[in-house]
Structure formats: C-alpha cells, structure tokens
C-alpha positions as CSV (number, residue, x, y, z in Angstrom):
1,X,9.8,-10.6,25.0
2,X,12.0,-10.4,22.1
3,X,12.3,-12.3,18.6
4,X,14.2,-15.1,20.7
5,X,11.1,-15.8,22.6
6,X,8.1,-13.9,21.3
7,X,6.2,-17.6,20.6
8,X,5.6,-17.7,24.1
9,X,3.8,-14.4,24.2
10,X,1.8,-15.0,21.3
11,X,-1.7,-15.8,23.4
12,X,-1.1,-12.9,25.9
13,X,-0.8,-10.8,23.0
14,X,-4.2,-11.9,21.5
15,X,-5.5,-12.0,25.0
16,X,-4.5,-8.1,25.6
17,X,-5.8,-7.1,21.5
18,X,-9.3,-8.9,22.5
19,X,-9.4,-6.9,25.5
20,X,-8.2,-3.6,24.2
21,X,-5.1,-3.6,26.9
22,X,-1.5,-2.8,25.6
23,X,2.0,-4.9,25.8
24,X,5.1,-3.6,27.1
25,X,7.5,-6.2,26.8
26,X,10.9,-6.4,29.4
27,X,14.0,-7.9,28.2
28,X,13.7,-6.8,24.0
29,X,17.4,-7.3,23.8
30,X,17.5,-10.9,25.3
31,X,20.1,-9.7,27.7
32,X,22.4,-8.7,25.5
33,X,21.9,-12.2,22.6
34,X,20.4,-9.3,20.0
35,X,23.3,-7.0,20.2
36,X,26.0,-8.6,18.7
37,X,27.9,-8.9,22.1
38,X,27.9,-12.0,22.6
39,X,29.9,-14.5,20.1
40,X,30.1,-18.0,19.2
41,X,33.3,-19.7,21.2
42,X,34.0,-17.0,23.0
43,X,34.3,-16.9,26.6
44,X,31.4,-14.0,28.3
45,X,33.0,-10.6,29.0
46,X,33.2,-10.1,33.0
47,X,30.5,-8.4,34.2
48,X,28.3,-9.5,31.2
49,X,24.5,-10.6,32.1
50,X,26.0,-13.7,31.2
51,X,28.0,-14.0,34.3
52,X,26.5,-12.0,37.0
53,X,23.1,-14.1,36.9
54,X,23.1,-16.5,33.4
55,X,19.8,-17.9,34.9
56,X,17.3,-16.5,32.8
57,X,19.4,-17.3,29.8
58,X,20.2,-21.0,29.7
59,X,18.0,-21.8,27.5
60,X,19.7,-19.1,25.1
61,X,23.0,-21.3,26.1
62,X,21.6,-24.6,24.9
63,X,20.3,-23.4,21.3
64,X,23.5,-21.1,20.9
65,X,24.5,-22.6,17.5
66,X,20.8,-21.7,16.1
67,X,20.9,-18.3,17.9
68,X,24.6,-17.4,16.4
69,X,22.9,-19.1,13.2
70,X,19.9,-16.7,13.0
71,X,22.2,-13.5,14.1
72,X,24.2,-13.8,11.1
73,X,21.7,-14.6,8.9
74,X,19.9,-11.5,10.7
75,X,23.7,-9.3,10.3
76,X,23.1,-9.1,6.6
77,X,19.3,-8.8,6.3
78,X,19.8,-6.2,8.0
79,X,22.9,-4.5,5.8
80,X,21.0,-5.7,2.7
81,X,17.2,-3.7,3.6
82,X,18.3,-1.7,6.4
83,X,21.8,0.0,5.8
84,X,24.1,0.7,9.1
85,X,21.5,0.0,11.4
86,X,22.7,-2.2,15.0
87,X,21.2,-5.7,15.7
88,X,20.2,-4.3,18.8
89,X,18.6,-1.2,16.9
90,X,16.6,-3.7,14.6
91,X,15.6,-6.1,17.4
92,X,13.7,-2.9,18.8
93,X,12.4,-1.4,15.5
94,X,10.7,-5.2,15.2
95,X,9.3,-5.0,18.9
96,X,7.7,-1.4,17.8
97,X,6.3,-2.5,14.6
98,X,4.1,-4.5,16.0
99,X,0.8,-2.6,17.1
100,X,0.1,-4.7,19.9
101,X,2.6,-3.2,21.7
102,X,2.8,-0.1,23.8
103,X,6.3,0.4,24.8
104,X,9.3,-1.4,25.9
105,X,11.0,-1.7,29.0
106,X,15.0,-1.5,28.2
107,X,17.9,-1.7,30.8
108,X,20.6,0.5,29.6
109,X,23.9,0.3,31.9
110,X,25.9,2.9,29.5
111,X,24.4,5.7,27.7
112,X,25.4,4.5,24.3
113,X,23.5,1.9,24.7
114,X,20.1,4.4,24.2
115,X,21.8,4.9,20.3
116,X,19.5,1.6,19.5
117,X,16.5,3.4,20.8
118,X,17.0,5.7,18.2
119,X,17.9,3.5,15.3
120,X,14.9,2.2,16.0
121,X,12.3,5.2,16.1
122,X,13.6,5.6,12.5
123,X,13.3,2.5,10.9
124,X,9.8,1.0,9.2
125,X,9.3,-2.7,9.2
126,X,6.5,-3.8,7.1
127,X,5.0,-7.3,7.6
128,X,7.5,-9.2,5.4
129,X,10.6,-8.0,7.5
130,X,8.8,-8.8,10.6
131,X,8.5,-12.6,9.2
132,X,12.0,-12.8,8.3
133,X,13.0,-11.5,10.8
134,X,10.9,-13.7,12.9
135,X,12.3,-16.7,11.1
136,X,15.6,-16.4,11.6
137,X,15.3,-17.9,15.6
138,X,14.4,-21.3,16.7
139,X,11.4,-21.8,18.3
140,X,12.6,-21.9,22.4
C-alpha cells in the first residue's frame, strides 16, 4: 500500500478498525515510483525494480504521465510545508499518520535508503496534508 494505490485498501482498512486488528502495509515506496528515481522519458536504471520484475508495476507504467504529474505537484508541496524533506521520506510520514496502521514493511537494498525512515519519524501530517497529498495520484 502506498498513496499510488491506497483506494484499494480502503475496506481492509475499515474491516481491521471494526475489528480492532492493525495494518502493516508492504511496498509504501511503490517500488521505487515515490522516490523520485524514476523519471518521465527516461529509460529505467539497470538493476532497477523496473527491470528485474516490472510485473507488479505495469499498471504504474500505463498511468505514468498522471504519476510524474502528481510527483511534481507533490515535489513542491512538499518544499512549500515540509522543508528538505525526500519524496520517499514524505510518502512514509503519510503511511504513519494514519492510525490505522501499525508499521510498514520497507525493502532497503542500500543503507541510505533507511534516511527516509527517518525523515519520516519527524514529520507531522495533519488531515489536510494527508488529502493533498492523497489527491495528487490517479485513482489506479
């Protein structure tokens, strides 16, 4: 789950809040879509998600114009509210503002990329950021 393709998790979300169970979303970075590493009309960086299994993101791949859209759009929300904080550490912060979930599951492959983690323990999203936030992606 991430704000790429938290619709879909919408009902299991209410479903786990009735219920009293937590969330721990997989995959908050999109496979890399909500770091900035990937870039309109340029070709994917061997060794990228994108070409050792680009499966699970095709759908990422048909709606890239809206995506790179939203990520710019996102680039200066983000400079304007925020300061120097990284896509990928603002992606996270708006996972963890939401009390339904618990944790994340992330996939570092290099140790910088924990620095988001951290970007993202010290950032507070209140409602309306989540929303815009939220609003920048089309619905997939």
């Amino acid at each position: 789950m991430s704000l790429l393709n938290y619709r879909e998790a919408e009902q299991i979300l209410q479903i786990c809040s009735k219920y009293g169970l937590g969330f721990t979303p997989y995959s908050p970075l999109a496979g890399g879509w909500l770091t900035g590493k990937y870039q309109r009309d340029v070709n994917y960086e061997p060794g990228s998600r994108m070409t050792l299994r680009p499966e699970p993101y095709e759908n990422y791949v048909q709606h890239q114009n809206s995506i790179f859209d939203g990520l710019n759009s996102m680039k200066k929300i983000s400079k304007k509210r925020f300061g120097d904080i990284s896509m990928a550490g603002l992606s996270l912060a708006w996972l963890l503002s939401d009390c339904r979930i618990t944790g994340i599951v992330i996939g570092p492959r290099k140790p910088e990329h924990l620095k988001p983690i951290e970007e993202a323990l010290n950032i507070h999203l209140n409602e309306t950021d989540r929303l815009d936030l939220a609003n920048l992606f089309p619905v997939l």
